[in-house]
Each structure stands twice: as C-alpha cells, then as structure tokens.
C-alpha positions in Angstrom: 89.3 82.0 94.7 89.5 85.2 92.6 92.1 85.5 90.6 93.8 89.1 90.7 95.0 90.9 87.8 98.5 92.4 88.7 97.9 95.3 86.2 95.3 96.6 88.3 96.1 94.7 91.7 97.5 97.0 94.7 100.5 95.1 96.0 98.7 95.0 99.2 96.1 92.5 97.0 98.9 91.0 95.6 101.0 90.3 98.7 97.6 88.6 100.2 96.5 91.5 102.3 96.8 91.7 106.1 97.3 87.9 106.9 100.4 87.8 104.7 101.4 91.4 105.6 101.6 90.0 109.3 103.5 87.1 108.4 106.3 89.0 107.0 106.4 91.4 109.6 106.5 88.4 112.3 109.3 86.5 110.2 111.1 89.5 109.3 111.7 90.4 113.4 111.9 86.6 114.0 115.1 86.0 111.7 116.3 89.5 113.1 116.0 88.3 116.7 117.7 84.7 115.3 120.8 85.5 113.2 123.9 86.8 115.2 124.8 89.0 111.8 122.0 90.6 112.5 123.1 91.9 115.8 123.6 95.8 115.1 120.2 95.9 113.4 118.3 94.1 116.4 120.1 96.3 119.4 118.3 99.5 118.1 114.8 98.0 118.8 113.5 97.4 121.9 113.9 93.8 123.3 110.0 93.2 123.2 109.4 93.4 119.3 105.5 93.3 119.6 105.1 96.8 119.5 107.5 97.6 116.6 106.1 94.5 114.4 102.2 96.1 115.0 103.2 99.6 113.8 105.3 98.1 111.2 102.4 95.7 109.8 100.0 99.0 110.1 102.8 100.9 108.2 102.9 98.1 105.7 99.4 98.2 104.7 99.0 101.9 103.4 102.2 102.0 101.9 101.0 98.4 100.0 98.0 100.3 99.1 95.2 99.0 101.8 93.9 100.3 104.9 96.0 103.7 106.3 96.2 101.9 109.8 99.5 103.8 110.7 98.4 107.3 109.4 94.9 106.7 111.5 96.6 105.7 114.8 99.7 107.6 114.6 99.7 110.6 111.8 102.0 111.1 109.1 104.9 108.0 109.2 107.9 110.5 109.4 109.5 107.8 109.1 113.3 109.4 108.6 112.3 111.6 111.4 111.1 108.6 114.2 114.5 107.0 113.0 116.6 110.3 113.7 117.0 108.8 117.3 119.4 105.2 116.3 122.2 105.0 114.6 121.6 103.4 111.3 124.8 102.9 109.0 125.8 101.1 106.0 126.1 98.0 108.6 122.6 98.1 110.4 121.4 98.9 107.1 123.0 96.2 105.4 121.3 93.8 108.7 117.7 94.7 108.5 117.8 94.3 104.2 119.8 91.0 105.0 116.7 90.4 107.3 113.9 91.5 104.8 114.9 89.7 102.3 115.0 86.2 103.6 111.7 87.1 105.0 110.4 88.1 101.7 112.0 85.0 100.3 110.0 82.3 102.9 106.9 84.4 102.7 106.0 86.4 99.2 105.5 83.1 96.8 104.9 85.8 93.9 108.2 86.2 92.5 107.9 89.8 90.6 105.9 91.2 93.8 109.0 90.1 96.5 111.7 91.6 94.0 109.9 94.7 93.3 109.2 94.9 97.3 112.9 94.3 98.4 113.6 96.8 95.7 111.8 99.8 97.6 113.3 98.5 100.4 116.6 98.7 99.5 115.6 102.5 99.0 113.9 102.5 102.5 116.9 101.1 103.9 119.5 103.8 102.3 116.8 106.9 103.3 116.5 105.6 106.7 120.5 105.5 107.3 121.6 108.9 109.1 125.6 107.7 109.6 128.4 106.7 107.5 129.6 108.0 104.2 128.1 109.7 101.7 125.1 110.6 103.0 124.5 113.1 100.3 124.4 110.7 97.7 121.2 109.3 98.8 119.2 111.4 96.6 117.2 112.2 99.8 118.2 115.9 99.9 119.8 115.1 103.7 
C-alpha cells in the first residue's frame, strides 16, 4: 500500500477517499437517527436520510480536496443559503457536532486528520446557525 505523505496529502487522501468519506456520512446520520439528544438536529431532515447523506458525501469530497461531485450535480454549495430554510440554534448545532464527532471518532483512525476535520466543523456548525444569540459574533458578516 502507498504510503501518503501528509505534507502533500489532500485530506480527501488522507481520510481514505470516497469509501471512508461514505462511511462517515452513513455513521454520522446513523448516530443522528440513534441518540434521543440528538432529536432537534434529526427533525430538520427529512425522515428518509438517503438523499441528504448522498449530497452530503458529494459535498464532502470537494471540500476534502477530490472529485467536485456536489458543484457538478448541483452548482455552487450555498450552503448558508440551502440552510436559510431550518432553524439551526446553538442547540441543533450543538446536536449535529455531538453527532460528527463520534462519527469522526469510530471512523477517522488518523488522529491529527479527525481533530483538524471536527475543527472546521465546529466553524461549519457556527456559520450554518441562523437563530439564537450573537449571531454577529460569528465572524460570518451575517
């Protein structure tokens, strides 16, 4: 097996490509559909997760650094802008990061890789939040 370099290694390399990419995304929606405190976070998607984990596993690989499978099926990600439509607070927040990082946990064996990851999550997560207080603080210019 080649061994990657993680100077010059995309994270999507790194995480193990689109096998692993999918294996987050499926145990990421499976601990969301799972854990009651998770409940806030799960009633904004629909109740069949297949489409949401596909577009998030196409998402996932361009902004890992593969394939742009979400910008060639669906345009720009927007992604603040596709959100507008749920209520995401501090709590659903909180829920889905909760949820991300025990998924990054069981599935991202590279220890510097799964911190650095839930690290841009955690900036995902506060970007993506359109209620509670202090919006203004999130350096997002909304």
């Amino acid at each position: 097996m080649e061994t990657l370099d993680p100077s010059t290694a995309t994270p999507y390399q790194r995480i193990g490509g689109a096998d692993a990419i999918r294996k987050l995304v499926d145990r990421f929606y499976q601990i969301m559909d799972e854990l009651p405190e998770a409940y806030s976070a799960r009633k904004i998607h629909p109740q069949d997760l297949s489409e949401s984990g596909n577009k998030f596993v196409d998402y996932l690989s361009g902004w890992l650094g593969g394939p742009q499978l979400y910008v060639e099926k669906y345009g720009p990600p927007m992604l603040r802008r596709r959100h507008m439509p749920y209520a995401i607070g501090p709590e659903e927040r909180d829920q889905w990061l909760m949820c991300m990082q025990l998924a990054l946990e069981e599935t991202v064996s590279d220890v510097r890789l799964r911190s650095a990851l839930y690290e841009q999550f955690v900036h995902i997560g506060e970007f993506m939040r359109n209620r509670g207080e202090n919006l203004a603080s999130c350096g997002c210019g909304h």
